[in-house]
LUMVEX-992989 format. One record per residue (C-alpha): residue number from 1; x, y, z. Coordinates in nm, 4 decimals. Layout:
<rs>
i/c1/c2/c3
NUM/X/Y/Z
...
</rs>
This chain:
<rs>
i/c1/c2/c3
1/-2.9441/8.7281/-1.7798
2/-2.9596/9.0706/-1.6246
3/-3.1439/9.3100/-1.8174
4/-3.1889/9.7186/-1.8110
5/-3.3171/9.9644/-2.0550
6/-3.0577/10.2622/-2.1961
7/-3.1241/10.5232/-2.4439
8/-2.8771/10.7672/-2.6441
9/-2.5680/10.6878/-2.8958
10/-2.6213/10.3131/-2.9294
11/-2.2298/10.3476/-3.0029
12/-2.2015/10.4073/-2.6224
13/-2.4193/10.1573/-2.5363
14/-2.2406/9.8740/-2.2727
15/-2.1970/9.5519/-2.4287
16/-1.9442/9.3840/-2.6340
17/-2.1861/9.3198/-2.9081
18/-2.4013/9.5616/-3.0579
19/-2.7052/9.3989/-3.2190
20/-2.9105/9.6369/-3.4417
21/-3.2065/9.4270/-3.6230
22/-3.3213/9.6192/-3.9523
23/-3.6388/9.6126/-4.1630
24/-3.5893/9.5744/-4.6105
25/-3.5570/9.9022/-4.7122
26/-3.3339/10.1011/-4.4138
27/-3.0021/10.0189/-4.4960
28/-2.9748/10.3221/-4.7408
29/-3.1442/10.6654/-4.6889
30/-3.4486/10.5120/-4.4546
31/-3.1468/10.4109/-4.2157
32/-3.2969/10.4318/-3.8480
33/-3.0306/10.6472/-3.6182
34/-2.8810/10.3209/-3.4721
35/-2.7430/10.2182/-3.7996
36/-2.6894/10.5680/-3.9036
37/-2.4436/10.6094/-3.5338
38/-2.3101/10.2799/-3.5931
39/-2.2355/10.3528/-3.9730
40/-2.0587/10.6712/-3.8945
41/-1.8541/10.5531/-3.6191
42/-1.7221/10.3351/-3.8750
43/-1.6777/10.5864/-4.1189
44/-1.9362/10.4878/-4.3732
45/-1.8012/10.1232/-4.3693
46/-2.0679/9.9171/-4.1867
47/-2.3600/9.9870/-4.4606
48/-2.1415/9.9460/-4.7221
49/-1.9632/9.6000/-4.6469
50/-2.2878/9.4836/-4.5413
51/-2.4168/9.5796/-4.8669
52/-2.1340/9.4139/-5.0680
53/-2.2207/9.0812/-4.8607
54/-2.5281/9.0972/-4.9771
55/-2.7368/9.1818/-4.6577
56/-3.0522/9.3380/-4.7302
57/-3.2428/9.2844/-4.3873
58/-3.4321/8.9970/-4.4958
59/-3.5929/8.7380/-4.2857
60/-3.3154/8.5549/-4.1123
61/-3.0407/8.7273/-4.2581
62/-2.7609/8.8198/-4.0350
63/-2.4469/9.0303/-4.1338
64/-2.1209/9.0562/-3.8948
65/-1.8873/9.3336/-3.8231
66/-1.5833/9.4519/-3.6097
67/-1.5581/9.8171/-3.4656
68/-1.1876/9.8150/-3.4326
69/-1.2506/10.0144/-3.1484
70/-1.4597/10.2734/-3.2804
71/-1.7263/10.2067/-3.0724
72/-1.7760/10.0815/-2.7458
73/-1.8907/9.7053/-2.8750
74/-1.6297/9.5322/-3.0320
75/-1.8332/9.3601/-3.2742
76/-2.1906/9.4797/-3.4513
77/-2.4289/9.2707/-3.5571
78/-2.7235/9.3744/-3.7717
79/-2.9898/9.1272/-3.7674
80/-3.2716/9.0973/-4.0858
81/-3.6928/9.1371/-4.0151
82/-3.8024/9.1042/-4.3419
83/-4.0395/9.3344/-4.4597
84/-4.2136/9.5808/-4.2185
85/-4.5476/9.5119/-4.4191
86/-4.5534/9.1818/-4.2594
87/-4.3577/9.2086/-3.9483
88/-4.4881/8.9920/-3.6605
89/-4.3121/8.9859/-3.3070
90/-4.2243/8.6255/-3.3613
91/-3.9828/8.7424/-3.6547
92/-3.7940/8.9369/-3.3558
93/-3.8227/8.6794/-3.0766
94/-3.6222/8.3873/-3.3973
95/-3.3630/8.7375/-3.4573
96/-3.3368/8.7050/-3.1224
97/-3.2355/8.3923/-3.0563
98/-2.9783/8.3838/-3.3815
99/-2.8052/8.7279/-3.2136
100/-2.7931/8.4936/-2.8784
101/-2.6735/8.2237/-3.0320
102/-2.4024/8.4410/-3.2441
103/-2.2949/8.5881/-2.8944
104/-2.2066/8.2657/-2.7458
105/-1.9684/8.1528/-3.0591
106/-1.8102/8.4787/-2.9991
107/-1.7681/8.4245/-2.5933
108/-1.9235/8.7548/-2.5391
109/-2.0740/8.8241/-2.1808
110/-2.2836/9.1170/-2.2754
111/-2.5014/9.2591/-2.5179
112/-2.6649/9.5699/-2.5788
113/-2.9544/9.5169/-2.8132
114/-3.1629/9.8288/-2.9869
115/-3.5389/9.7890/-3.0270
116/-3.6995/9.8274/-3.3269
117/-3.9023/10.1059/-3.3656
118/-4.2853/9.9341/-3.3393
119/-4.5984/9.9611/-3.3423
120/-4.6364/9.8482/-2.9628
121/-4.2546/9.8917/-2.7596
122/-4.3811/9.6272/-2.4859
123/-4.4551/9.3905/-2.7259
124/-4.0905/9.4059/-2.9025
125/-3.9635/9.3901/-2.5432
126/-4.1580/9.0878/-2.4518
127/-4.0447/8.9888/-2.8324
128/-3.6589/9.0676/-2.7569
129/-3.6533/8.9302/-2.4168
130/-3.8015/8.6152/-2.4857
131/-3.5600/8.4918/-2.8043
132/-3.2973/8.5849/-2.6245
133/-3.4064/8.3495/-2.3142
134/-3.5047/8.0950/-2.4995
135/-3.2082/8.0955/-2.7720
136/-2.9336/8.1106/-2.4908
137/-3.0505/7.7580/-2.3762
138/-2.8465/7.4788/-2.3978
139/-2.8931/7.0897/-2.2883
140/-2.5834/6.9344/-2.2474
141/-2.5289/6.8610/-1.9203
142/-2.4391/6.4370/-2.0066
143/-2.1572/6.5579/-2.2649
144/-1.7875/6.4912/-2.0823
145/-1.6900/6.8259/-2.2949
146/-1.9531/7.0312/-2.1640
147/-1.9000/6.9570/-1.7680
148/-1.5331/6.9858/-1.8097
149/-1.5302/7.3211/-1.9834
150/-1.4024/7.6219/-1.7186
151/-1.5701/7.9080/-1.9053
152/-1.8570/7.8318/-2.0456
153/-1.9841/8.1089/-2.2582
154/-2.2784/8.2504/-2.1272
155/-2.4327/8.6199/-2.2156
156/-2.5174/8.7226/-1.8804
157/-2.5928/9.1277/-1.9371
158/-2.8635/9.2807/-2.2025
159/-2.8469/9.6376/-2.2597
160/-3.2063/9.7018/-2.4246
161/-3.1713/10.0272/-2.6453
162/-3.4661/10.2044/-2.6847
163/-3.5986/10.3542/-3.0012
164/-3.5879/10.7304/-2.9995
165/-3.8895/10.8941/-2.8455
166/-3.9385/10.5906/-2.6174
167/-3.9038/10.6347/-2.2368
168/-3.8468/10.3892/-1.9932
169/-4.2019/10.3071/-1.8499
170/-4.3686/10.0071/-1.6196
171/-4.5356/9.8763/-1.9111
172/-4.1433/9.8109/-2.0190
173/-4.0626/9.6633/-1.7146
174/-4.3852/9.4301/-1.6833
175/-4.3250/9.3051/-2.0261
176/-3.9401/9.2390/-1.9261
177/-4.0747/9.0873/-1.6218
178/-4.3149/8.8602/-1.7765
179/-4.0661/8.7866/-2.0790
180/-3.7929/8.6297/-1.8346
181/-4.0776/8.4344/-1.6254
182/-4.2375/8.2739/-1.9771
183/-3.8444/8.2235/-2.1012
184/-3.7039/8.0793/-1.7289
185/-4.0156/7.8119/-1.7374
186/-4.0221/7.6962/-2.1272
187/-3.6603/7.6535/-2.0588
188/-3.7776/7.4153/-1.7514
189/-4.0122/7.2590/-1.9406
190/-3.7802/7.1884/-2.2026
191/-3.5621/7.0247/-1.9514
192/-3.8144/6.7889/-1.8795
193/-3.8764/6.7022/-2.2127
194/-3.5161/6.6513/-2.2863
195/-3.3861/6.4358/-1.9925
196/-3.3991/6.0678/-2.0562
197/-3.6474/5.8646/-1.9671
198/-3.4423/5.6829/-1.6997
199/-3.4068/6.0470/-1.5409
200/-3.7541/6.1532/-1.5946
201/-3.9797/5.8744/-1.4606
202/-4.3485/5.9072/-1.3654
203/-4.2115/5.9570/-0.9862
204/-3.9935/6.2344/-1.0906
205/-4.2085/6.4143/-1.2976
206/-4.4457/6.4447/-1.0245
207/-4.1656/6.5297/-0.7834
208/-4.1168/6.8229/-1.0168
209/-4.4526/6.9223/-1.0134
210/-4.4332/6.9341/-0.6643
211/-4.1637/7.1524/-0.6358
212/-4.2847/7.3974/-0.9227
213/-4.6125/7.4273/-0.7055
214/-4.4000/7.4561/-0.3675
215/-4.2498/7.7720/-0.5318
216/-4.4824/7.9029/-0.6784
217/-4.6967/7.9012/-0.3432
218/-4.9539/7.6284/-0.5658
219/-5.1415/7.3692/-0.3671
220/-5.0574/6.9968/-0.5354
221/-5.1831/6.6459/-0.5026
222/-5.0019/6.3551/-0.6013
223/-5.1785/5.9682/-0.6270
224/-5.0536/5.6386/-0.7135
225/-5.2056/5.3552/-0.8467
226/-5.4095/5.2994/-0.5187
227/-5.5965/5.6563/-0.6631
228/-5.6367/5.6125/-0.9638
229/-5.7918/5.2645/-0.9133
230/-6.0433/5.4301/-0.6808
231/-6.1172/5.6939/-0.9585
232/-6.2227/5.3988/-1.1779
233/-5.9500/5.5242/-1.4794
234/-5.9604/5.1635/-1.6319
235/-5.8376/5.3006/-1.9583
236/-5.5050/5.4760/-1.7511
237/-5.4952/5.1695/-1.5722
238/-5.4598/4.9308/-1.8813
239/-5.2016/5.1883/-2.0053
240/-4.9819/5.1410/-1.6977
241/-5.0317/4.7403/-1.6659
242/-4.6733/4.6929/-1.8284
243/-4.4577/4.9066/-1.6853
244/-4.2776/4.8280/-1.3621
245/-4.3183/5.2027/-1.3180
246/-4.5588/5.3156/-1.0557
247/-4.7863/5.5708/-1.2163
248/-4.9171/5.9238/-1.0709
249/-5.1981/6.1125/-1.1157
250/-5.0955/6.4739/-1.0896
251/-5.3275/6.8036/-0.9625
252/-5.2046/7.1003/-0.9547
253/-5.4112/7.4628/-0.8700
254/-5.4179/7.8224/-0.8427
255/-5.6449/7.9822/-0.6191
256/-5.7221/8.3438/-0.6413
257/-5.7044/8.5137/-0.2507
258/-6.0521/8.6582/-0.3059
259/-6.2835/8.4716/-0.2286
260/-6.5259/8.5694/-0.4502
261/-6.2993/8.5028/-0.7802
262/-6.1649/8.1465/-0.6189
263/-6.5532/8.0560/-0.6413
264/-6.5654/8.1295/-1.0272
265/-6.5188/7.8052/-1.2759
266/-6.1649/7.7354/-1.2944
267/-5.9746/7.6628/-1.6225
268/-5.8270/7.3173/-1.6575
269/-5.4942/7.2456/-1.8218
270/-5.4405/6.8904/-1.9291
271/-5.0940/6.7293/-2.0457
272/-5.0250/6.4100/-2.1805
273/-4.7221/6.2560/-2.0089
274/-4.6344/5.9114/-2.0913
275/-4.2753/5.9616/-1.9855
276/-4.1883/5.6732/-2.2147
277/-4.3732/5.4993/-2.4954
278/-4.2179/5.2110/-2.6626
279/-4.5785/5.1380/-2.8133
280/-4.6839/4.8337/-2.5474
281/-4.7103/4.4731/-2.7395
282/-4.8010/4.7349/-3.0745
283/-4.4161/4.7940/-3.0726
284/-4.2647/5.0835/-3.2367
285/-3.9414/5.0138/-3.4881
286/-3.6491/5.1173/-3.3491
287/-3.6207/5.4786/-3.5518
288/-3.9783/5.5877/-3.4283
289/-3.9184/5.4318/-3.0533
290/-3.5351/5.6706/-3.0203
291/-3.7355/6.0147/-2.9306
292/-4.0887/5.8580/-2.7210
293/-3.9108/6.0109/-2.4274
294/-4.0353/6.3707/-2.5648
295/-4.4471/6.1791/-2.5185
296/-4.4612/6.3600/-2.1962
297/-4.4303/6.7134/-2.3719
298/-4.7652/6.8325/-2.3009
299/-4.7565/6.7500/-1.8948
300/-4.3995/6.9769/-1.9501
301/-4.5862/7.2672/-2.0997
302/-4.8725/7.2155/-1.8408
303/-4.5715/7.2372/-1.5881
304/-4.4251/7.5705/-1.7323
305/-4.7545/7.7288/-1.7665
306/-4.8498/7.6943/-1.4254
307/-4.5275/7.8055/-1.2638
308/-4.6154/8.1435/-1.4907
309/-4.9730/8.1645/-1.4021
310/-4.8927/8.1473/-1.0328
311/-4.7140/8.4646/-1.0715
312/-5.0071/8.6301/-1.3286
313/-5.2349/8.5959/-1.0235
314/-5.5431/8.5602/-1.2585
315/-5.8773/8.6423/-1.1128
316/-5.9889/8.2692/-1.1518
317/-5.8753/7.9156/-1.0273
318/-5.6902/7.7486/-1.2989
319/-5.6050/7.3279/-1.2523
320/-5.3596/7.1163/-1.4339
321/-5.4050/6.7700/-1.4251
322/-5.1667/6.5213/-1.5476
323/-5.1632/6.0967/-1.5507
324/-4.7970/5.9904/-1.5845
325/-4.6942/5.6289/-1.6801
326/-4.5020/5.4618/-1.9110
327/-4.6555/5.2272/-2.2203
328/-4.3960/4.9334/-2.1791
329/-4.4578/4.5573/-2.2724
330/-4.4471/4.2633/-2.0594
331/-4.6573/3.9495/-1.9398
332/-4.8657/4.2148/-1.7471
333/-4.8919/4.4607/-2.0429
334/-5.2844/4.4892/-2.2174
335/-5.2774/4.3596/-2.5547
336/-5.4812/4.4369/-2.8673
337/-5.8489/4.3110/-2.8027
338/-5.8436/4.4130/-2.4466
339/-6.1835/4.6166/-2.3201
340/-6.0962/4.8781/-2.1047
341/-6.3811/5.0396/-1.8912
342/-6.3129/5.4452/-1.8617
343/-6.3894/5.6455/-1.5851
344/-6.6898/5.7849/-1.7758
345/-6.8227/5.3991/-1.7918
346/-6.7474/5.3986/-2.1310
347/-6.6024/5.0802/-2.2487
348/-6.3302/5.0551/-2.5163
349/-6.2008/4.7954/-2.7676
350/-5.8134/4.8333/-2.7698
351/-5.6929/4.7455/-3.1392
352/-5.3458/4.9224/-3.0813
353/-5.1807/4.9308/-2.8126
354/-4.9867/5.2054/-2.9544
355/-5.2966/5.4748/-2.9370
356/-5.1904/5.5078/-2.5664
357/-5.2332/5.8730/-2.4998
358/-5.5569/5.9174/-2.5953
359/-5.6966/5.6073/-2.3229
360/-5.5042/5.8386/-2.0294
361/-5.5862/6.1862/-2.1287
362/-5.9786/6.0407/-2.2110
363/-6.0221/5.9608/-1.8092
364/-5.7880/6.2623/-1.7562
365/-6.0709/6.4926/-1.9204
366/-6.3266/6.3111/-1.7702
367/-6.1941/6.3945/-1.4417
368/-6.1007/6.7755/-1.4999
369/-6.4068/6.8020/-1.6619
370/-6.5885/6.7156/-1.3000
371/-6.4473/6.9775/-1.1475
372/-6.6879/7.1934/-1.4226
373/-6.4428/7.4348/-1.5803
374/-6.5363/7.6737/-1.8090
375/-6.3299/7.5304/-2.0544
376/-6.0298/7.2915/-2.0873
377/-5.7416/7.2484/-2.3109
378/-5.5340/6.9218/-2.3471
379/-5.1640/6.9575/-2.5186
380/-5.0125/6.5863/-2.6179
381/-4.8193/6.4735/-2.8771
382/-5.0936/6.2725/-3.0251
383/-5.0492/6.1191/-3.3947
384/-4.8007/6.1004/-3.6036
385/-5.0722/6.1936/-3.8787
386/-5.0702/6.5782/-3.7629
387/-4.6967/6.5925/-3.8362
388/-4.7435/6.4584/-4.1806
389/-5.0790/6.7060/-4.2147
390/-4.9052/7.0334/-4.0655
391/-4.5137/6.9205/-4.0336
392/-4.2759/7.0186/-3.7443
393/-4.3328/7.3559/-3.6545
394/-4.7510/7.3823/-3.6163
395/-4.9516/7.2840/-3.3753
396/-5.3308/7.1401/-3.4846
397/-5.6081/7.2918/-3.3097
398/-5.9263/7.0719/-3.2269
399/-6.2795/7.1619/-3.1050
400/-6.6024/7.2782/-3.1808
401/-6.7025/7.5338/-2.9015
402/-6.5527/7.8367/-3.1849
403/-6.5707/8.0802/-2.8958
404/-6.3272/7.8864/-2.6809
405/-6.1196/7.7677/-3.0226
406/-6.0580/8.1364/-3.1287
407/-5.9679/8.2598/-2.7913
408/-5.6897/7.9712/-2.7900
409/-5.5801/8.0361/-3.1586
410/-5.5613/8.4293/-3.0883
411/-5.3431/8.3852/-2.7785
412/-5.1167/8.1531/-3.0018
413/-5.1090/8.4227/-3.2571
414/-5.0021/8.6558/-2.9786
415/-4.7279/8.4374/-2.8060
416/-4.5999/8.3643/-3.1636
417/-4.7045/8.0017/-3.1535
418/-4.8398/7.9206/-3.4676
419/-5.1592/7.6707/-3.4766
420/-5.4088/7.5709/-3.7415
421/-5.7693/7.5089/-3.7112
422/-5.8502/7.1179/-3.7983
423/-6.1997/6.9273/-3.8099
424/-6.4026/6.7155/-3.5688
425/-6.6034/6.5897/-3.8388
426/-6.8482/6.3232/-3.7338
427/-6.7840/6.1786/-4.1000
428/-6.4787/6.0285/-3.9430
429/-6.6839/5.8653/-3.6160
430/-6.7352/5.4897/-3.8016
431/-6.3594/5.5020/-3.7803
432/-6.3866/5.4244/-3.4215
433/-6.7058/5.1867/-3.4265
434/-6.6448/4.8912/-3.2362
435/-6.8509/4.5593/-3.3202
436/-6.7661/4.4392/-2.9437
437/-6.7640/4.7845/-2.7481
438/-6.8584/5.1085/-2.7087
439/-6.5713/5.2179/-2.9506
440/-6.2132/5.1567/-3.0851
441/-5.9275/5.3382/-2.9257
442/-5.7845/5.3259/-3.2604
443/-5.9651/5.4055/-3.6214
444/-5.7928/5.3644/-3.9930
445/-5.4984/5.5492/-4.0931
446/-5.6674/5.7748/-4.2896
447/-5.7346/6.1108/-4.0759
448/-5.5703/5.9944/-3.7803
449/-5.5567/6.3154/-3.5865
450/-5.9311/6.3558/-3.6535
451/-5.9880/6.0203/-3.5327
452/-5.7529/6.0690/-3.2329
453/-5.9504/6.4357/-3.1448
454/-6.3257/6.2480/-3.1819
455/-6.1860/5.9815/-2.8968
456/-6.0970/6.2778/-2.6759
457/-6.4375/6.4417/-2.7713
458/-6.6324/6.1520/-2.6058
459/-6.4606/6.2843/-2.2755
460/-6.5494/6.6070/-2.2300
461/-6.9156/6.6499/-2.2884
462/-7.0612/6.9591/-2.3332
463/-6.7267/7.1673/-2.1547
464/-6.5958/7.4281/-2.4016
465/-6.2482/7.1875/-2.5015
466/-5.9925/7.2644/-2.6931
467/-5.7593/6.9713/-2.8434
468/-5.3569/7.0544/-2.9113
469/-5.1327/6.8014/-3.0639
470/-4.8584/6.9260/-3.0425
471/-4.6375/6.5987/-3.1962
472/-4.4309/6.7890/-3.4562
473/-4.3310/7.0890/-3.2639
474/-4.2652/6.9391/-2.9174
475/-3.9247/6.8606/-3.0677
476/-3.7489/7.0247/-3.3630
477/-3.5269/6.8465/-3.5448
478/-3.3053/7.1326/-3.6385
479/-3.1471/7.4771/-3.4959
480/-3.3606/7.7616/-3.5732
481/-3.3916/8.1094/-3.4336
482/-3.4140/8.0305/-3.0566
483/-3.5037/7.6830/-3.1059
484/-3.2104/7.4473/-3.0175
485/-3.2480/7.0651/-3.1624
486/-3.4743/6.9145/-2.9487
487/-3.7492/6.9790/-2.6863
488/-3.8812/7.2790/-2.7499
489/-4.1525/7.3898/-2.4444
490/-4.4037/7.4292/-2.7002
491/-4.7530/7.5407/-2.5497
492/-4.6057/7.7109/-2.2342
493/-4.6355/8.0679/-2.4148
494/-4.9712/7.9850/-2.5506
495/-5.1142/7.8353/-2.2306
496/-4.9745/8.1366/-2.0257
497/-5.1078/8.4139/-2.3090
498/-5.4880/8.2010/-2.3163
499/-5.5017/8.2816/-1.8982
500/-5.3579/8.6701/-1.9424
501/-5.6064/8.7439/-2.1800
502/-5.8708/8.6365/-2.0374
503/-5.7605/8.7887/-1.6699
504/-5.7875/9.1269/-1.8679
505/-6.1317/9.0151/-2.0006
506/-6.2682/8.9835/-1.6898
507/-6.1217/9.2496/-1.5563
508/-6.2900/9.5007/-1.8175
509/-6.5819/9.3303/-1.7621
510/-6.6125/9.1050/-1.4286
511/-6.9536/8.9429/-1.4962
512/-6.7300/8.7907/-1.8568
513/-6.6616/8.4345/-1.6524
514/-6.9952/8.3906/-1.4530
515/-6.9883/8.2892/-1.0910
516/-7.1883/7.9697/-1.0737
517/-7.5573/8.0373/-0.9576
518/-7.6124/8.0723/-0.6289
519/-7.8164/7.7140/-0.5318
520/-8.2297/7.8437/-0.4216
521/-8.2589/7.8984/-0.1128
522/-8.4973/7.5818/0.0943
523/-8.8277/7.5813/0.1004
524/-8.9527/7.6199/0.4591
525/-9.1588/7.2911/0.5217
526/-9.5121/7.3445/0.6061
527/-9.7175/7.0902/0.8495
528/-9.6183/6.7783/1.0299
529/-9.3693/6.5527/1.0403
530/-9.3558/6.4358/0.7072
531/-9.3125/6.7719/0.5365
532/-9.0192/6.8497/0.7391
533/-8.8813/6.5007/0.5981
534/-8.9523/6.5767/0.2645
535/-8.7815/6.9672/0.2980
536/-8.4623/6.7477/0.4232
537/-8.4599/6.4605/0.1643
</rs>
């Protein structure tokens, strides 16, 4: 989509849809000027069918509208927000995505949308811009009817109308600019995440990291088994046993061009990314087995992230690091009361072979955590238990460094992602005693996303960690706002809002992320021989 800002008559505004989203309250005398222009243009017949429909600008409401040429748009759509009380930009970004979403139906090319009058304008653009990215999305590219249709329709012009008294500024135009990049890769990873997993293998997925780093001007590594056995990941390596699937161990990193901020601690971003789990010799049923291609979510929203944070240019390094395999069974596949020894040396009793993720992102962490970040954050679609604790549309938030916790949940908050705080309660650690090993890779079912999260803890030592699982809103099972059934790129808007936010820490305050201490300088050897040995040793 091509965007541009316009002010004025939003009658006159270009597009063949008006879109004019309204707060409870102004569709009688607190009407803001766009409804009042629209509503007179129409001779007093917009606010008063929309009022005998029943539109009152709540949350999700939508009322529609033809000009019959009374205005440049052909059709008017006014969009609810709920109450203004209690207005948060993610209310705009799902309006959005419904006015996107109405615009295809109609075959409409172009759209001129009006801003609501806010508290911050960049934020409603970033807002604005974003549903509409995200809502225009579409994945249909194995449906007969879809590659055979001519015309698709496809909005491909956005007129942003400006609230009165707001200019055109570069604040506007970052936000826009930073809007389409967060939209463009959420929409990529989503891709990912919906391709099937004969499309999206371990070798492909690390083919597209490669090429998301290649544009993005990233540096990238790619191993095979041969790596990964030399990295001593026993507990990836058990994972992989049953696939015919080569795995790959995926690095990806941003380097800041000074070289005094490419020597401060990087952040590491770690996704889960079994690119198919059936549930090894712990078989799923059939219903639960239908969507495992979506288990390689979090490497997608790893993915996005980075090809955003390439362009942010954040005055840190910041590392993804992904192991991709599949969790298939066969004579070669490990088997419940298998011990597994992890990178860390930690062994680890395997009592179901369907607790796969958490044995690949444990000697994931381990290794990310080597490279002493100043904190790390894995995404994966963990337990099924989180869904039933939190449902489809909230992400659970694990870890007990608060500062780095907070700093995660107020970026979600910001990007409109919403998460909830949940324990690492040592009360849940006998869950994971093992009578043979070091531990269980698998506790009861009772708090299984705790028990899941104190696994991963065992990984990560004293780094500041953070814990997503993300396994209900990686895929929704429904249309909503600018979510489309399916994958959704959750975590790509988080991940990239965690890294801005702390780029404009530092940069009010540049000592915020120390630089590593400089290492003493040698003491000169005194006397013979021996002390000089000693100075070198």
């Amino acid at each position: 989509m091509n965007f541009s800002f316009v002010s004025g008559d939003v009658t006159k505004a270009s597009g063949e849809l008006l879109v004019i989203p309204l707060f409870e309250g102004e569709l009688g005398d607190a009407a803001p000027s766009s409804l009042a222009s629209a509503d007179s243009a129409l001779e007093g017949r917009l606010r008063g069918a929309a009022t005998q429909e029943g539109f009152k600008a709540k949350a999700e409401q939508s009322f529609l509208m033809h000009t019959h040429g009374r205005a440049t748009a052909e059709r008017v759509l006014l969009l609810g927000l709920g109450n203004r009380a209690r207005f948060q930009p993610e209310v705009l970004r799902l309006a959005a995505g419904r006015a996107v979403k109405a615009a295809q139906r109609l075959k409409v090319g172009s759209v001129a949308f009006v801003l609501p009058a806010t508290d911050a304008a960049d934020t409603a653009v970033r807002a604005v811009v974003e549903g509409l990215g995200l809502g225009l999305y579409r994945f249909d590219k194995y449906k007969s009817s879809a590659r055979e249709e001519k015309n698709p329709a496809k909005v491909t012009k956005v007129a942003l109308v400006l609230p009165d008294g707001t200019e055109k500024s570069k604040a506007l135009e970052d936000a826009l600019a930073l809007a389409k990049r967060i939209a463009d890769a959420t929409n990529w990873a989503r891709d990912l995440v919906n391709e099937p997993p004969n499309a999206v293998t371990p070798t492909v997925l690390a083919e597209a990291a490669r090429q998301a780093a290649k544009e993005g001007g990233l540096q990238v590594t790619i191993g095979g088994q041969r790596e990964i056995e030399k990295l001593n990941m026993g507990m990836f390596l058990g994972v992989t046993a049953g696939s015919t699937e080569e795995p790959r161990l995926i690095h990806v990193v941003y380097t800041p061009k000074n070289a005094r901020d490419a020597k401060r601690p990087p952040l590491a971003l770690v996704g889960k990314a079994i690119t198919f789990d059936s549930g090894g010799l712990s078989l799923k049923p059939t219903e639960g087995m239908v969507e495992m291609k979506t288990d390689m979510a979090g490497s997608a929203a790893v993915l996005g992230a980075m090809k955003v944070i390439a362009a942010l240019k954040p005055p840190f390094p910041v590392h993804a690091f992904i192991g991709a395999c599949e969790n298939m069974p066969s004579g070669n596949a490990y088997k419940p009361g298998d011990i597994l020894t992890s990178r860390l040396g930690k062994t680890v009793e395997i009592t179901n072979t369907d607790a796969e993720g958490r044995l690949v992102l444990g000697d994931i962490l381990t290794w990310a955590c080597e490279h002493k970040p100043s904190a790390v954050i894995d995404l994966a679609t963990l337990t099924g238990a989180c869904v039933i604790a939190l449902g489809n549309y909230i992400v659970g938030a694990f870890g007990e460094h608060d500062g780095a916790v907070n700093e995660v949940l107020q970026a979600a908050r910001t990007a409109g992602e919403e998460m909830w705080r949940m324990p690492v309660s040592e009360l849940q650690k006998d869950a994971l005693r093992s009578e043979v090993a070091d531990m269980k890779n698998s506790g009861e079912r009772w708090g299984g996303s705790i028990n899941a999260a104190l696994f991963l803890k065992e990984f990560v030592g004293e780094t500041p960690w953070v814990h997503l699982d993300i396994a209900g809103p990686s895929n929704s099972p429904k249309e909503r706002g600018y979510l489309s059934k399916g994958g959704t790129g959750v975590g790509v808007r988080t991940l990239v809002e965690w890294v801005r936010l702390r780029a404009e820490t530092q940069a009010a305050n540049p000592e915020a992320y120390a630089l590593p201490a400089a290492p003493a300088p040698a003491a000169k050897a005194k006397g013979g021989k021996g002390a000089k040995k000693s100075a070198r040793s």
